[in-house]
C-alpha positions as CSV (number, residue, x, y, z in Angstrom):
1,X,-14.2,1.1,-22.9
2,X,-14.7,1.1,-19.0
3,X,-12.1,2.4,-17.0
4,X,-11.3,2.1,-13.0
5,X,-8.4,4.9,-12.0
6,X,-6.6,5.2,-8.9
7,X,-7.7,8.6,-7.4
8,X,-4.1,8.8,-5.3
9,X,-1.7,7.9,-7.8
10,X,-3.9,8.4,-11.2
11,X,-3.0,5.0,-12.2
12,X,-4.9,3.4,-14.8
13,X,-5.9,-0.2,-12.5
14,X,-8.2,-1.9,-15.1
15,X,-9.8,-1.3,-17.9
16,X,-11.9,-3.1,-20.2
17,X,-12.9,-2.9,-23.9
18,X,-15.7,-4.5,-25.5
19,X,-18.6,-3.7,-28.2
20,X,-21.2,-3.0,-26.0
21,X,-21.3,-1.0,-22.7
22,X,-23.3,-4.2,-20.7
23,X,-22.2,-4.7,-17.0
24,X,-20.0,-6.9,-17.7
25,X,-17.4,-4.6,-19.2
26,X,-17.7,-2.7,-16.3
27,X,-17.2,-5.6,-14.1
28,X,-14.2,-7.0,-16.0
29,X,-12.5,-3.1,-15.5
30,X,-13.1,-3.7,-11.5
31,X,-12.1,-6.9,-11.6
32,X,-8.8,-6.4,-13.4
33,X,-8.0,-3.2,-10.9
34,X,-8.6,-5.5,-8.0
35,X,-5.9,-8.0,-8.9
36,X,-3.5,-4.9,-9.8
37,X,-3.9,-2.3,-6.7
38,X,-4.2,-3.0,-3.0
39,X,-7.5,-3.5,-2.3
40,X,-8.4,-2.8,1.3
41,X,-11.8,-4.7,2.4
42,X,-14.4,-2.5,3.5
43,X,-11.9,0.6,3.0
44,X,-11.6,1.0,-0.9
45,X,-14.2,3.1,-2.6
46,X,-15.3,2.6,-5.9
47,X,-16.7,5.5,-7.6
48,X,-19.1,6.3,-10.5
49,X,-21.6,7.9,-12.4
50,X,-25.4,6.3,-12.2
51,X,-24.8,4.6,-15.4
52,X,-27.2,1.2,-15.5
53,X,-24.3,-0.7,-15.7
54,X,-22.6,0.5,-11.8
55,X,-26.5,0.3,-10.7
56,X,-27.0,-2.9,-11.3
57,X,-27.2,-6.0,-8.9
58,X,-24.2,-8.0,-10.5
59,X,-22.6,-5.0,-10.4
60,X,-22.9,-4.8,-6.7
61,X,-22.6,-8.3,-6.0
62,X,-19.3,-8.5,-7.9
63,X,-18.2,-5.3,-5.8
64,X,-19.3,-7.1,-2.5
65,X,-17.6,-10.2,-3.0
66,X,-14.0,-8.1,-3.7
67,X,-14.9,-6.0,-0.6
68,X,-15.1,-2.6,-2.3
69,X,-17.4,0.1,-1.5
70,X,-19.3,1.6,-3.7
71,X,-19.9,5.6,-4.4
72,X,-22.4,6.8,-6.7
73,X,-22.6,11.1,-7.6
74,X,-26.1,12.7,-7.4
75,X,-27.7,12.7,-10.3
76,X,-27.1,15.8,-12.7
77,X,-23.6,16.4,-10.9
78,X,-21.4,16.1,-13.8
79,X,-18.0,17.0,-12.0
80,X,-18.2,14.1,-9.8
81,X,-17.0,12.3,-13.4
82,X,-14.7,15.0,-14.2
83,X,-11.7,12.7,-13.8
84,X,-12.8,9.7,-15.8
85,X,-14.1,12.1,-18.7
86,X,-10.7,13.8,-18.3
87,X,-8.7,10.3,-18.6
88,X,-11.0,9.4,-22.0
89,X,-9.9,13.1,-23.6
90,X,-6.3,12.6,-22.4
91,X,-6.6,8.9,-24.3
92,X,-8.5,10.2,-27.6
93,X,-5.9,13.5,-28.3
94,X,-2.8,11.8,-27.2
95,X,-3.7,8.4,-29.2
96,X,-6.9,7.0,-30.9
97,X,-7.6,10.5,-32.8
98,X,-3.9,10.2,-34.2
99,X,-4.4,6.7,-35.1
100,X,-6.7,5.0,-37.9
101,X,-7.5,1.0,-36.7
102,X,-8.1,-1.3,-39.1
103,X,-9.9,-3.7,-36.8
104,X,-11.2,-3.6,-33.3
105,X,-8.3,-6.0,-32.1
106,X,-5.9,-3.7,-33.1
107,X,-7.0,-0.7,-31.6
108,X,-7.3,-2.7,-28.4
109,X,-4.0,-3.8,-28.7
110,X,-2.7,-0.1,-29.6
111,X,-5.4,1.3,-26.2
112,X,-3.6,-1.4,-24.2
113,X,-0.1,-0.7,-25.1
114,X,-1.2,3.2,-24.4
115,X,-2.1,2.8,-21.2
116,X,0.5,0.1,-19.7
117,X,3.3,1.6,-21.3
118,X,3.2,5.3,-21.9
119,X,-0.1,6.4,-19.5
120,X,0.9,4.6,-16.2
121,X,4.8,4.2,-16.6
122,X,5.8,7.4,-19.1
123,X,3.9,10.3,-18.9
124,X,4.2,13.1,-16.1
125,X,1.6,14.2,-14.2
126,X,1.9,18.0,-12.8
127,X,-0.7,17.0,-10.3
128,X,2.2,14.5,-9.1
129,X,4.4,16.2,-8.8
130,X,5.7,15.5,-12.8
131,X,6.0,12.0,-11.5
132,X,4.1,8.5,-13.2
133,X,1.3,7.2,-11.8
134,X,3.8,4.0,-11.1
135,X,6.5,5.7,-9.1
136,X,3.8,7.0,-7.2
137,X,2.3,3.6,-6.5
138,X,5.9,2.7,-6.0
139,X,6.9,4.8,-3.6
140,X,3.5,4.4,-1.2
141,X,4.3,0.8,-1.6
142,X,8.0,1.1,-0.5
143,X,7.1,3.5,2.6
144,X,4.1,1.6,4.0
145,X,5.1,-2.1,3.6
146,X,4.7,-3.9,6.6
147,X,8.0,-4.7,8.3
């Protein structure tokens, strides 16, 4: 599973799941945030870990054509992960590790339902104030639209 999260309202913006962890899972994850979140050319950052798969030239060519930046941490950093690693043990105690799949479709199905309708729109984030990643989204939205 490849992940892309909203740093400002924790959201979960795409996500991908595949058997393999080959650029293109990672590239269907940014893709998928970039037609859910506002994505500001030449302002939004991408960031990641210096997995082969964010290194790679189709993975920066795919960046470049949405207009996103691109971070990477220094190598042996682990904290600048710390979030995404977070996000994965959030997922596996709250829901795969409580949950026997009798087929890869459904536990994408069951990951998918997890995330769009308990992760972003249900669950309380003390780091938001006990608010959801959407009503965060939500309320930047409503404050900064253009009049």
């Amino acid at each position: 599973m490849a992940t892309v999260l909203d740093c400002f309202s924790k959201k979960v913006a795409g996500y991908a799941m595949a058997d393999h962890m080959r650029t293109e899972l990672v590239i269907d994850a940014l893709r998928m945030a970039a037609g859910s979140v506002n994505i500001v050319a030449e302002v939004t950052v991408f960031h990641s870990d210096r997995g082969t798969q964010y290194l790679s030239a189709e993975f920066a060519t795919v960046a470049e054509e949405l207009k996103i930046l691109r971070s990477v941490g220094r190598t042996g950093i682990c904290y600048d992960n710390a979030w995404a690693e977070s996000f994965n043990g959030t997922l596996k105690n709250e829901r795969v590790h409580r949950t026997q799949y009798p087929t890869r479709e459904s536990a994408r199905k069951d990951i998918t339902r997890y995330i769009e309708l308990r992760y972003n729109q249900i669950r309380l984030h003390s780091a938001l104030g006990y608010r959801t990643p959407n009503e965060v989204e939500s309320e930047w939205l409503t404050r900064n639209r253009a009049a």
